[in-house]
BAVOLUM-874545 format. One record per residue (C-alpha): residue in three letters; x, y, z; residue number from 1. Coordinates in Angstrom, 2 decimals. Layout:
REM residues N
PT   type        xx        yy        zz   seq
PT    ALA         X         Y         Z   NUM
...
***
This chain:
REM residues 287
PT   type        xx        yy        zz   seq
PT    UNK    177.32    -63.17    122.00     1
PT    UNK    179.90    -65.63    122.63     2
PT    UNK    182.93    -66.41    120.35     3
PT    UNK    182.73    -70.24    121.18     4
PT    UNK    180.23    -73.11    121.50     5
PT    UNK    180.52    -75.93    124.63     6
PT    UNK    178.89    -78.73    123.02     7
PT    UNK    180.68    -82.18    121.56     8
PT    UNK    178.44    -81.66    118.76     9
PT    UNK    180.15    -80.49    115.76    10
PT    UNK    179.05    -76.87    114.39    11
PT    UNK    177.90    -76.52    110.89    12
PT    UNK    181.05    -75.47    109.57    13
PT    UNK    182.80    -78.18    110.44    14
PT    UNK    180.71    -80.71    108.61    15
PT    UNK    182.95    -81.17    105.85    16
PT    UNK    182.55    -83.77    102.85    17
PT    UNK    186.13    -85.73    101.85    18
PT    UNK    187.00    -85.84     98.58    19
PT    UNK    186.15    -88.35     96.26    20
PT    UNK    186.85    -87.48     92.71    21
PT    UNK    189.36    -89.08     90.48    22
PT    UNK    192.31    -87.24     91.69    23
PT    UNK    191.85    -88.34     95.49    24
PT    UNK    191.64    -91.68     93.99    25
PT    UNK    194.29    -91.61     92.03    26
PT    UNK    196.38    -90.29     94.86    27
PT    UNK    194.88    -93.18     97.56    28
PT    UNK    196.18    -95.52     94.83    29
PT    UNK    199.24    -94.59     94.55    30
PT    UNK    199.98    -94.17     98.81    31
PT    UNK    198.85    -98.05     98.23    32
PT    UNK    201.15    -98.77     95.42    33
PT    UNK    204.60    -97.37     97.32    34
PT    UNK    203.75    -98.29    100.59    35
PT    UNK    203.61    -94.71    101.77    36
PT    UNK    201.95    -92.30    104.76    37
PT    UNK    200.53    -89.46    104.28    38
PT    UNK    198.38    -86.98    106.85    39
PT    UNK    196.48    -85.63    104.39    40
PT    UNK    194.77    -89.45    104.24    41
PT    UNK    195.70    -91.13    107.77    42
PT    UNK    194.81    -88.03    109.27    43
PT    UNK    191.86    -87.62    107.41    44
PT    UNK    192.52    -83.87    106.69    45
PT    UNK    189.42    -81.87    105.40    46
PT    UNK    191.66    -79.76    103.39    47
PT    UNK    193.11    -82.78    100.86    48
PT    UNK    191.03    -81.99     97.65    49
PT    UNK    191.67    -78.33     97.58    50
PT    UNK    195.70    -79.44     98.36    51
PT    UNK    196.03    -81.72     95.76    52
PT    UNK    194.30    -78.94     93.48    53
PT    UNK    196.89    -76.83     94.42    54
PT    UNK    199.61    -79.21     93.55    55
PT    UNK    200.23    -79.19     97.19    56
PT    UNK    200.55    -82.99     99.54    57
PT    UNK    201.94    -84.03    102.99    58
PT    UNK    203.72    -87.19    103.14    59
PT    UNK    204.82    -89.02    106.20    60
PT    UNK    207.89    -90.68    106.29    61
PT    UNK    209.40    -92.53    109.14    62
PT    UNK    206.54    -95.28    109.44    63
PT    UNK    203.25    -94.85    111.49    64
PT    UNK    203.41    -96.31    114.40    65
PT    UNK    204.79    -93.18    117.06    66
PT    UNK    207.17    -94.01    120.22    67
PT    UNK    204.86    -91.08    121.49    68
PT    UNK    201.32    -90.97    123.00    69
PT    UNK    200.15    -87.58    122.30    70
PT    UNK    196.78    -87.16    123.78    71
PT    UNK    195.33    -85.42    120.80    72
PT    UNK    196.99    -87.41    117.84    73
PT    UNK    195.07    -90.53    116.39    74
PT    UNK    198.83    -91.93    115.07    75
PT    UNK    199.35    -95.70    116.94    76
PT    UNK    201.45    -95.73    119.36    77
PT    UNK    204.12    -98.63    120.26    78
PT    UNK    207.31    -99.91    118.85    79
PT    UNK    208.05    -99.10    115.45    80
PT    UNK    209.16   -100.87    112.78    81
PT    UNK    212.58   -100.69    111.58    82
PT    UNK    213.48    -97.54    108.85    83
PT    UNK    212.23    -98.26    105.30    84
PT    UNK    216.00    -97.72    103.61    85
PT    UNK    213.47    -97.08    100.31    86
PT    UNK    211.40    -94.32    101.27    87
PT    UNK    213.14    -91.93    100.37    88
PT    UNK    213.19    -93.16     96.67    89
PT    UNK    209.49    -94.25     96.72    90
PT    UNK    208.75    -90.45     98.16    91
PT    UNK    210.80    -88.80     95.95    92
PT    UNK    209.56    -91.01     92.98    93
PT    UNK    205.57    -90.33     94.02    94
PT    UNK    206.09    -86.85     94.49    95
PT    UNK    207.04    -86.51     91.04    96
PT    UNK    204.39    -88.90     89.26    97
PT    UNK    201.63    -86.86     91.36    98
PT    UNK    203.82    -83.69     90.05    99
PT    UNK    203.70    -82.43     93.30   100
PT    UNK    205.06    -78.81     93.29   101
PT    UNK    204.98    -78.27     97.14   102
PT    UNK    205.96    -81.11     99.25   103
PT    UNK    205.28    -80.87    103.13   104
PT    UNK    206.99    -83.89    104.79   105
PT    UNK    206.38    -84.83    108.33   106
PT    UNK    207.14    -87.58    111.04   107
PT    UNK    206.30    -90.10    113.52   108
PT    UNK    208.73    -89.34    116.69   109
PT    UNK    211.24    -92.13    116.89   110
PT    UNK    212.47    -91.62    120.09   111
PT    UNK    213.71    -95.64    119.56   112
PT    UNK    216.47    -94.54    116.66   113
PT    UNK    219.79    -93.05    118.15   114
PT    UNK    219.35    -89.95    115.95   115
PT    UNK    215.72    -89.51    116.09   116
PT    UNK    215.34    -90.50    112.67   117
PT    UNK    217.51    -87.16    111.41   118
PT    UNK    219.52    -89.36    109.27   119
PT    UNK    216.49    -90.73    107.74   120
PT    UNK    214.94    -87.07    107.37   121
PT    UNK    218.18    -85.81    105.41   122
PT    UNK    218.23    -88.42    102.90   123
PT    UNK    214.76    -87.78    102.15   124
PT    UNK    215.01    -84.54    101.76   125
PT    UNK    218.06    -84.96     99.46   126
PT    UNK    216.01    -87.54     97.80   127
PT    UNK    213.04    -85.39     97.29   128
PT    UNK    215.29    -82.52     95.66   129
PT    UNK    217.57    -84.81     93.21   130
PT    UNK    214.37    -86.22     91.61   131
PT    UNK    212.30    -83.13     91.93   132
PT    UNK    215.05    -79.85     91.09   133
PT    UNK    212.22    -77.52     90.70   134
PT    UNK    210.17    -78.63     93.88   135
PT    UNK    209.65    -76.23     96.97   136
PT    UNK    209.42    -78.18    100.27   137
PT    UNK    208.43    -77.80    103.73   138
PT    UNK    209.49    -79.95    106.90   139
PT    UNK    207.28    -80.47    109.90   140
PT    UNK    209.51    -82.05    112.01   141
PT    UNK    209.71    -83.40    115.54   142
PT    UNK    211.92    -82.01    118.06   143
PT    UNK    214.82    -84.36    118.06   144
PT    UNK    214.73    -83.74    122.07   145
PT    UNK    216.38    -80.51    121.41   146
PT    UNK    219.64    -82.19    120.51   147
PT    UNK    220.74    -79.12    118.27   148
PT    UNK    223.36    -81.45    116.14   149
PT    UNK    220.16    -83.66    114.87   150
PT    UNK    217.99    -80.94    114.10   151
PT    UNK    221.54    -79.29    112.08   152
PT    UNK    220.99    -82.27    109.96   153
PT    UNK    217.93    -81.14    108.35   154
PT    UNK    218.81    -77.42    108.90   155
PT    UNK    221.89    -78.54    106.31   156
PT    UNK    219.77    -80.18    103.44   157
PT    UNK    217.37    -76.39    103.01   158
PT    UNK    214.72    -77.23    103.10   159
PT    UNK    212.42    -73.93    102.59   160
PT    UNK    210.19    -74.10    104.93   161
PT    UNK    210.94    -75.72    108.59   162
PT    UNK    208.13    -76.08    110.65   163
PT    UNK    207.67    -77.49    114.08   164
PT    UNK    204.19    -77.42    115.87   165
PT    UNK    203.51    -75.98    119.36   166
PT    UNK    200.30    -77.33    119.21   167
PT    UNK    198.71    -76.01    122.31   168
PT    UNK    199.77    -73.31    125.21   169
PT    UNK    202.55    -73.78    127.57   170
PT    UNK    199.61    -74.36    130.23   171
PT    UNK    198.28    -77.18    128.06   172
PT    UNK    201.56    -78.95    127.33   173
PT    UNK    202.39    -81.39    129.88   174
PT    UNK    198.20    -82.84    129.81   175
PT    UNK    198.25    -82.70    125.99   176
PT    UNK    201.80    -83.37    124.63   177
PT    UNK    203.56    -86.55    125.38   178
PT    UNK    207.39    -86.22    126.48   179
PT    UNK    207.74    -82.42    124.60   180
PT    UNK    207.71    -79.38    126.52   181
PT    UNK    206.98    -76.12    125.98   182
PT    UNK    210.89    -74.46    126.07   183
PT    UNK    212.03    -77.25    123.99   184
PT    UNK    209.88    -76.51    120.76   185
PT    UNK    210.86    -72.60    121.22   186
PT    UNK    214.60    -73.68    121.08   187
PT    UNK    214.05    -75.75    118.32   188
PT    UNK    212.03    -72.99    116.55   189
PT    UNK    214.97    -70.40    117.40   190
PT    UNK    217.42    -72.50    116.04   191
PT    UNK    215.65    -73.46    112.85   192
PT    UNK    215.08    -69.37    112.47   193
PT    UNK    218.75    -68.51    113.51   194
PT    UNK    219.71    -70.24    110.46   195
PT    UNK    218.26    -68.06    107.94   196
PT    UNK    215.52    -70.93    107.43   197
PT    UNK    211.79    -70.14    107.53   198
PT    UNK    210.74    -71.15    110.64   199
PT    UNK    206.79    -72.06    111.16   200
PT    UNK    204.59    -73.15    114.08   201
PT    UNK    201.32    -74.15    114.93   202
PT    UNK    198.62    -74.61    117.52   203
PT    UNK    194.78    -76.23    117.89   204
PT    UNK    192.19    -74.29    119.73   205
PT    UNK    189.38    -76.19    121.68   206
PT    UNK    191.50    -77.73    124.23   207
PT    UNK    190.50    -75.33    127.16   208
PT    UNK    193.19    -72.58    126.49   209
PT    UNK    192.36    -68.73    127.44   210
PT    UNK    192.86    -65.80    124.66   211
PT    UNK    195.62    -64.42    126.73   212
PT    UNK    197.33    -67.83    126.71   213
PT    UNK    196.75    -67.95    123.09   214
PT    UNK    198.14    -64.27    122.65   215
PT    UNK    201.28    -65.55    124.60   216
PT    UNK    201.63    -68.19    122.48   217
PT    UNK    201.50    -65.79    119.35   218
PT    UNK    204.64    -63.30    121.22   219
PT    UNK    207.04    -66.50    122.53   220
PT    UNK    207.01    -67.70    118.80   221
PT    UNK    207.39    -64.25    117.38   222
PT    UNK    210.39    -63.37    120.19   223
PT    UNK    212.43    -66.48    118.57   224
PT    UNK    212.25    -65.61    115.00   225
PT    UNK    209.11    -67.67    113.62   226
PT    UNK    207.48    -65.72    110.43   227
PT    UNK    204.25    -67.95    109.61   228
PT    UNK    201.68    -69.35    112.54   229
PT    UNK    198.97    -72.00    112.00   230
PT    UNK    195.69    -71.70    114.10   231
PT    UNK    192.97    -74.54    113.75   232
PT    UNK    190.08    -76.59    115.48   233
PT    UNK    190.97    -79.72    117.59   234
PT    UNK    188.84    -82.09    116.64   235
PT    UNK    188.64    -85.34    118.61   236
PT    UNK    189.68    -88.07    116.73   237
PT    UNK    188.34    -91.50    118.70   238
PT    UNK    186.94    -91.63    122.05   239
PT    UNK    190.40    -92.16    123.77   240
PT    UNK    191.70    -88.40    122.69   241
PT    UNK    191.09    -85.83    124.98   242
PT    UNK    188.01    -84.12    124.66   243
PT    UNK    187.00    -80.75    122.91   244
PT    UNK    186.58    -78.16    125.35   245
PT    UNK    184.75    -75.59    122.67   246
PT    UNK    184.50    -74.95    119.38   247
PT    UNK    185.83    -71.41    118.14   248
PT    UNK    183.50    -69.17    115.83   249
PT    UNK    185.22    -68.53    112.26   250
PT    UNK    184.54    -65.17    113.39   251
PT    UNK    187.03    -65.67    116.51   252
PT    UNK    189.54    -67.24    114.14   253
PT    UNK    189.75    -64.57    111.55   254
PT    UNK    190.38    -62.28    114.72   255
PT    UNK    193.06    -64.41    115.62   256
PT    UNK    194.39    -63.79    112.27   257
PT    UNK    194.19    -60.46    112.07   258
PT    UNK    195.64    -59.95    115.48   259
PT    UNK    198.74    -61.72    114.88   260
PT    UNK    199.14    -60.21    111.28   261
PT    UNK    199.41    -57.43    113.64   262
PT    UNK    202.17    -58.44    115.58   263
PT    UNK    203.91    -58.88    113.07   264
PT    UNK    204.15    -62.50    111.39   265
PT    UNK    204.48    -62.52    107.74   266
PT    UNK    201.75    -64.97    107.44   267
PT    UNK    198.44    -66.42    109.70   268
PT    UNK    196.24    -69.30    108.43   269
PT    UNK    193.90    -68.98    111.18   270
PT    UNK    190.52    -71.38    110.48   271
PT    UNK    188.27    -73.76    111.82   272
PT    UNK    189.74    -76.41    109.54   273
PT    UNK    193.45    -75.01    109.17   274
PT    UNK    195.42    -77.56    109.53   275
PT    UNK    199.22    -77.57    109.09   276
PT    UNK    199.68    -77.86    105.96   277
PT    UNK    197.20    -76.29    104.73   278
PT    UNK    197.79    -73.76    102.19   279
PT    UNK    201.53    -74.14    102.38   280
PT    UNK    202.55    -73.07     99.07   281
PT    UNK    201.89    -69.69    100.26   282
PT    UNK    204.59    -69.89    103.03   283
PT    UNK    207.59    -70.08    101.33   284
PT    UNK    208.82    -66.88    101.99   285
PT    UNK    211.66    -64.97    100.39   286
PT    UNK    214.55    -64.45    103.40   287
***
């Protein structure tokens, strides 16, 4: 019996209801209020109730309009706007009327800004911690173009958690990622690791990717000091994103999981509808 399904439509356990209660109102509301991005809404994550139950949220900062076109990401694409010199006192100030206890904060890529928006991404950070002492954080952040001083400036405010997607095999890249390669987001990982940091990756099954080329995946990110992997679903956003090749079992997934448990990472969140962030409270490890 096979381990995945070639059809564009959706398995059962991927129909998934978003939440609507009070506390994914209140949270809408106050995104609204400050003028904020967040995945967990934009990106229309399945996981955001049991997140936000967790005391858990992702928050973008850096706009939403991307000076990238990846193929699978439903962020616009153009010319951003110029840096919001606020956000990092509006995130800082939401995260701690939501009384966020885990913060994940991610990016658009601003390939327009000299820095890549590092500056921006250290004052947040700085931002986030002054308001919130007690508050655990993770970064997902872009890749800077491997310019080592820029991704030193987040390094420097410790964050505990630095994460920085692969998102697909080294195959895949160059159809599915716009302007990143494959080498570049290992030497970012390496670096972020080197520094005593907690360094995290992940990637989306369903683009057409082998098991060995997922395996491969699993030993480059191991061989440059990353601790906790991600493994979800792609699922097509609009009818401009590439298409889903297949759609992996949960049975395939939690093999995935076990497999690279195996090899050695301290933690695998390995699901049809991992995304992530998802469950990141649980990946801030002690080094």
């Amino acid at each position: 019996m096979s381990n995945c399904i070639n059809t564009r439509r959706k398995p059962e356990w991927l129909k998934i209801k978003l939440p609507m209660g009070d506390l994914a109102v209140g949270v809408n509301n106050l995104i609204k209020e400050n003028n904020l991005h967040t995945i967990c809404t934009s990106g229309m994550c399945p996981n955001q109730g049991e997140c936000w139950g967790c005391g858990t949220a992702t928050f973008m900062i850096g706009g939403d309009i991307c000076t990238r076109g990846c193929r699978f990401c439903n962020v616009n694409t153009g010319k951003p706007m110029p840096l919001d010199e606020a956000e990092p006192k509006h995130i800082a100030n939401s995260i701690k009327t939501l009384k966020v206890k885990h913060a994940v904060i991610t990016s658009v890529d601003r390939d327009d800004l000299e820095d890549g928006g590092a500056a921006h991404w250290a004052n947040t950070i700085r931002a986030v911690k002054r308001v919130n002492p007690q508050i655990t954080m993770e970064v997902l952040i872009p890749d800077f173009g491997g310019d080592k001083r820029l991704i030193d400036k987040v390094i420097t405010e410790m964050p505990e958690v630095i994460s920085h997607n692969m998102e697909t095999t080294r195959r895949l890249t160059p159809s599915i990622r716009s302007k990143a390669t494959y080498d570049i987001s290992l030497k970012v990982l390496k670096q972020i690791a080197d520094s005593g940091t907690t360094a995290k990756s992940g990637i989306m099954l369903g683009l057409g990717e082998t098991e060995e080329e997922i395996l491969q995946v699993m030993d480059d990110l191991l061989a440059v000091g990353v601790k906790v992997m991600t493994i979800g679903q792609y699922l097509q956003p609009t009818k401009d994103n590439v298409e889903v090749q297949e759609y992996v079992t949960p049975e395939k997934f939690k093999e995935y999981e076990e497999i690279g448990l195996k090899k050695g990472f301290a933690v695998v969140e390995s699901g049809p509808l991992v995304r992530s962030s998802y469950h990141a409270e649980r990946h801030v490890l002690e080094n």
